[in-house]
C-alpha positions in Angstrom: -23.5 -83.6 95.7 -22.7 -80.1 94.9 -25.8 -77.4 95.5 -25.4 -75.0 92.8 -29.4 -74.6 92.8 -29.9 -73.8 96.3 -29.5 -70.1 97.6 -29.8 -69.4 101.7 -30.8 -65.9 102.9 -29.0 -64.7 106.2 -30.9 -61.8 107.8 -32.6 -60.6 110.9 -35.6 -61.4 112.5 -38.1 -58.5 110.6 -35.7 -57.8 107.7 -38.7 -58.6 104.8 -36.9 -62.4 104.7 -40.9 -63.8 104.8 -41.6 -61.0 101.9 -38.2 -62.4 99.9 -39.2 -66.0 100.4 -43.1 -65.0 98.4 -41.1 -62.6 95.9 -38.7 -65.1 94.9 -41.1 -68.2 94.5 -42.8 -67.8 91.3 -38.6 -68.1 90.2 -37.8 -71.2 92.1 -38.9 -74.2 90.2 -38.8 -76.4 93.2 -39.0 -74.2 97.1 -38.9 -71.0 98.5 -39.0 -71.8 102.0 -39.3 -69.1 104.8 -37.3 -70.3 108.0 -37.6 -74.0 107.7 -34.8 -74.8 110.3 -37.9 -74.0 112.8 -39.4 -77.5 111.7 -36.1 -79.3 111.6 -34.6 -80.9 114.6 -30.7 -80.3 112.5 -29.2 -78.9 109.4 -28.6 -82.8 108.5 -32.6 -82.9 108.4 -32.9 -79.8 106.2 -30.1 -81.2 104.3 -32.7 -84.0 103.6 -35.3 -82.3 103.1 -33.4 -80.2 100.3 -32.1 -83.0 98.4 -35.9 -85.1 98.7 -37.3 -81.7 96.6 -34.1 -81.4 95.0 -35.0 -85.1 93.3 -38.5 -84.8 93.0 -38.3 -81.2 91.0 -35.4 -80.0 89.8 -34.7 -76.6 89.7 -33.8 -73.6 92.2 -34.5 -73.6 95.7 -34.3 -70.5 97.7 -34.5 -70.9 101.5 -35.0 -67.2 103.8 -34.0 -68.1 107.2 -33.3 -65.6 110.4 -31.4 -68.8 112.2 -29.4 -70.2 109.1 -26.6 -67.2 110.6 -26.2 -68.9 113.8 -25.3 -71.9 111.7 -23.2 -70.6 108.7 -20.0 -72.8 109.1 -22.4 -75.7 109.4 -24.4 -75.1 105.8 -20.9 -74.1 104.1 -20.2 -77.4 105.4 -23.7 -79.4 104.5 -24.1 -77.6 101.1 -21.0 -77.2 99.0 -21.7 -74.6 96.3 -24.7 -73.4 97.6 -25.2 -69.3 97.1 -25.6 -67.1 100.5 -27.3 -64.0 100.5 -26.6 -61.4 103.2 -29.0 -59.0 103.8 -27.4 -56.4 106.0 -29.3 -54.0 108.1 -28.9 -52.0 111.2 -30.3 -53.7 113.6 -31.8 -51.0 115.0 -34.4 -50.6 111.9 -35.3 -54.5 112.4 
């Protein structure tokens, strides 16, 4: 299954990733998620959690999470194609 749809922010804790998940939902036809790894015990649960919404409602899904950074080679891995969006910022402003 490729993942053209979905789009994963990687920032800091108290980079605006809670105001980009709100922003962007009126565009996302299916989720905008704010850190949803908190509530999954594995990427591979995301991972079904993406493709149950991804079934259900077809359309964009935009996920802002502070962890998903810890975990990048694992979601390159778990969602071929998906978009990644790096917010950078000195971590002293965060």
């Amino acid at each position: 299954m490729a993942y053209e749809h979905l789009t994963i922010m990687l920032s800091l804790p108290r980079s605006r990733s809670a105001w980009m998940a709100e922003f962007l939902r009126p565009f996302c036809a299916s989720a905008s998620w704010h850190c949803p790894l908190q509530q999954c015990a594995s990427i591979e649960e995301l991972g079904a959690k993406v493709d149950n919404i991804g079934r259900a409602s077809p359309g964009r899904i935009f996920i802002a999470d502070v962890a998903a950074m810890f975990f990048f080679d694992r979601l390159l891995a778990r969602f071929p194609g998906a978009q990644y969006l790096v917010v950078h910022r000195p971590a002293r402003e965060v």
